[in-house]
C-alpha positions, 0 to 999 in steps of 0.5 A, spaced: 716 162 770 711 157 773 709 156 779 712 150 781 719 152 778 719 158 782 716 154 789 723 149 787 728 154 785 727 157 792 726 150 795 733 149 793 737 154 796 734 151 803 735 144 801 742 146 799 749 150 800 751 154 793 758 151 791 762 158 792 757 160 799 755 156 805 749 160 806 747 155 813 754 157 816 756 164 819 760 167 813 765 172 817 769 173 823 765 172 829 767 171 835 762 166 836 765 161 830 770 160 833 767 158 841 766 151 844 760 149 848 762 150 855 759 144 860 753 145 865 756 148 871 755 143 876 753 145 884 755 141 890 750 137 893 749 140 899 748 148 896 742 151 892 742 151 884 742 159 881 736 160 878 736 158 870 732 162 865 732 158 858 729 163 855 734 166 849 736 158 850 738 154 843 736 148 844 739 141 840 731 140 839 732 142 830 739 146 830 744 140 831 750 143 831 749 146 837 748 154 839 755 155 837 761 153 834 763 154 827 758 148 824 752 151 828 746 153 822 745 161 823 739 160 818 732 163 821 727 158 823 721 157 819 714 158 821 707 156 820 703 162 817 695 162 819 695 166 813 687 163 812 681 165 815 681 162 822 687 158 822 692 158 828 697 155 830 700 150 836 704 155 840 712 152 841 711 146 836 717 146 832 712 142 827 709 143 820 702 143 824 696 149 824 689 148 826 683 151 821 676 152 825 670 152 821 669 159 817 662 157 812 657 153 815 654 150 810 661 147 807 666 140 810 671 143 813 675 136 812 674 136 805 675 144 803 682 143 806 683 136 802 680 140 796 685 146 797 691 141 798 689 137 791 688 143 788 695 145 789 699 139 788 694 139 782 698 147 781 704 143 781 703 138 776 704 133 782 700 127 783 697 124 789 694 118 793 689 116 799 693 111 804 691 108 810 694 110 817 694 106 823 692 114 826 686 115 821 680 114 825 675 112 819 671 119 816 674 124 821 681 122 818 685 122 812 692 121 810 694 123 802 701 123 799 704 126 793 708 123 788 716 126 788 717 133 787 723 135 783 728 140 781 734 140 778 740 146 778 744 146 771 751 150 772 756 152 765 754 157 759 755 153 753 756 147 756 751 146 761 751 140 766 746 138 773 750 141 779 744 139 784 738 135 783 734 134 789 726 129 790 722 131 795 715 127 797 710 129 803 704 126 807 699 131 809 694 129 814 688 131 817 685 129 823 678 133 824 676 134 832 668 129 833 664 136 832 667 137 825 668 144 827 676 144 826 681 140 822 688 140 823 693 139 818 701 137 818 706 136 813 711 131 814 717 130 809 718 122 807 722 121 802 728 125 799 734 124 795 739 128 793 745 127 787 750 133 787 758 133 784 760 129 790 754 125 789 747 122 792 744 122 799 737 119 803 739 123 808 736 131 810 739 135 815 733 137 821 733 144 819 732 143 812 726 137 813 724 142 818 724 149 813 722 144 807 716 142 811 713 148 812 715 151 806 708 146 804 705 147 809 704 155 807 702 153 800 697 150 803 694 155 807 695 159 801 691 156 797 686 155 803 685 162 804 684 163 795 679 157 796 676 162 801 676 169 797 673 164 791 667 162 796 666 168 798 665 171 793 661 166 790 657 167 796 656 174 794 654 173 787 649 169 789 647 173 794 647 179 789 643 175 784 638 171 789 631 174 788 630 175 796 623 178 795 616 175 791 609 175 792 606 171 796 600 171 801 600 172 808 598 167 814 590 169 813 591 168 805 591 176 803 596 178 798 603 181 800 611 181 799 615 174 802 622 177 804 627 171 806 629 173 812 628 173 819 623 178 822 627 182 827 632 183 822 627 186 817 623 190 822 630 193 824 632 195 817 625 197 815 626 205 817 632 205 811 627 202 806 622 208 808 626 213 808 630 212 800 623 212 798 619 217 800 614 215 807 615 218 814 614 213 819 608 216 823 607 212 830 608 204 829 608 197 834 613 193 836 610 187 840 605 187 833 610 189 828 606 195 825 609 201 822 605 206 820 607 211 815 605 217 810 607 217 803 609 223 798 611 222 793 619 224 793 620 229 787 625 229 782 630 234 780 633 237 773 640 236 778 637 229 781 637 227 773 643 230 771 648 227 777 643 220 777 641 221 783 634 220 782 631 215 787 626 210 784 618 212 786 613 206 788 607 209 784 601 209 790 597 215 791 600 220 797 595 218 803 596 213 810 599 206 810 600 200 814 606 195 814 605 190 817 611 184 818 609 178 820 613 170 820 611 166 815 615 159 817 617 156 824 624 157 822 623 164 822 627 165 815 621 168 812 616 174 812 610 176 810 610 185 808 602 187 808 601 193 806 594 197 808 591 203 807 588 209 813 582 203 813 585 197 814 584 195 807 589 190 804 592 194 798 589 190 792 594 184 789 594 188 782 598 194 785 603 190 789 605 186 781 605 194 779 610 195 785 614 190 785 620 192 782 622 197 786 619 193 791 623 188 790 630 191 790 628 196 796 626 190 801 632 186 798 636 192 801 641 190 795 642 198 793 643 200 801 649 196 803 
């Protein structure tokens, strides 16, 4: 079954009562089927109002049929998940509206969620179009409408006819706050036809305009949350494939390791990096990010190799050794490692090539996390 089969197939029984069974009505004898409204008490001018609470109080807002009364519509109202990464939703709003706050940095908000919504009218097989609304405010708004949504219900076994057919069409606007950090998206319903036995209508009642809206809205921020897991892990593989650490020099032209990333962050993961490969740290400074460490080369067990567990060796000789982190940029996003011997030496830029790759997947850190 397709998606858009699937999505109608229960679009219909909201917008439609099944021929046998009203699912809107209360089926049963329930006492409150058979109640009239009573009128507002009314109070004497001169005497004191009792206290009203409106809390359990079923406003004619959408059901309006009244709270009681054989017509009233029993049905659950719908509501707008904020399923998405950072999404929310406007509390006591009975509209199809949610506002999404910016999750990757790098990326328009306003144009992830309109790719997300022609993603999923794409999904739908269902075509849209830009219009201009007299709300749109340039760049920071936009207004998209898809082309009719529809459905047909057949009825019979060997001869089949069309028991209920109905057309939706929907408007989704955006509006993205001046920052740009947030965007919100609501769902307006537009346009309906309905064709059954007794014939055709424009008309929809409140509720089931209400329930087929959010019912878009949720598949929309679906959709926005497939398009998030799809970047993240996107992210990730980049990441995982990014190469973090080359050879370089340092700001006075010795030979040394370039990490992509912030000295602090490196300084603080350094004792992690010393102790899967072999070095103690032995004193360091902070205020000059030195680290200074005795390095034995970790020995390899029959067991270790058995269980592949061995850790990879950076083949030095067993002596002293200085690390010394350093900036490389004024936006603090690179980092220079220069490895000295007990002497202050510069370790030679022959060794470092030796080294590299072991060096390289340990000051990338992508074994440890």
């Amino acid at each position: 079954m397709s998606r858009q089969l699937f999505y109608f197939s229960v679009l219909s029984l909201t917008l439609s009562a099944c021929s046998s069974v009203d699912s809107k009505r209360a089926q049963g004898d329930f006492d409150y089927a058979q109640q009239v409204e009573s009128k507002e008490f009314v109070v004497p001018e001169p005497l004191d109002k009792p206290a009203k609470h409106n809390d359990f109080a079923i406003t004619n807002k959408i059901n309006h049929k009244g709270p009681i009364g054989e017509k009233m519509d029993v049905r659950a109202p719908s509501l707008v998940l904020p399923l998405a990464a950072s999404s929310r939703v406007v509390a006591d709003s009975d509209q199809a509206i949610i506002w999404f706050d910016k999750v990757f940095e790098d990326k328009d908000l306003l144009v992830f969620i309109r790719d997300a919504i022609i993603s999923q009218l794409m999904s739908d097989d269902v075509t849209y179009e830009d219009v201009q609304s007299s709300e749109d405010k340039g760049a920071k708004s936009q207004t998209l409408e898809s082309s009719w949504y529809h459905n047909e219900v057949e009825t019979g076994w060997l001869f089949t006819e069309i028991e209920l057919s109905t057309s939706l069409r929907f408007r989704y606007q955006l509006y993205a706050k001046p920052h740009g950090r947030s965007v919100s998206l609501q769902v307006s319903l537009v346009d309906y036809m309905k064709t059954d036995l007794e014939g055709g209508s424009k008309t929809v009642d409140p509720i089931d305009k209400q329930r087929a809206e959010m019912a878009m809205l949720n598949e929309i921020v679906a959709q926005v949350d497939y398009n998030y897991r799809l970047q993240q892990r996107e992210n990730r593989l980049m990441r995982a494939n990014q190469k973090l650490v080359t050879i370089g020099e340092n700001s006075t032209a010795e030979p040394a390791y370039v990490v992509e990333m912030a000295l602090d962050n490196l300084w603080s993961n350094m004792p992690i990096f010393f102790e899967k490969h072999g070095f103690t740290i032995s004193d360091l400074n902070e205020t000059d990010k030195i680290y200074y460490v005795d390095f034995v080369k970790p020995e390899i067990s029959i067991w270790d190799a058995i269980w592949g567990d061995e850790r990879p060796i950076i083949e030095v000789a067993d002596a002293k050794y200085q690390f010394v982190l350093a900036p490389l940029d004024d936006k603090n996003q690179k980092t220079s490692v220069s490895i000295y011997n007990a002497d202050g030496e510069p370790v030679p830029l022959e060794t470092l090539e030796r080294i590299f790759p072991v060096m390289e997947a340990g000051l990338s850190f992508r074994d440890f996390y």
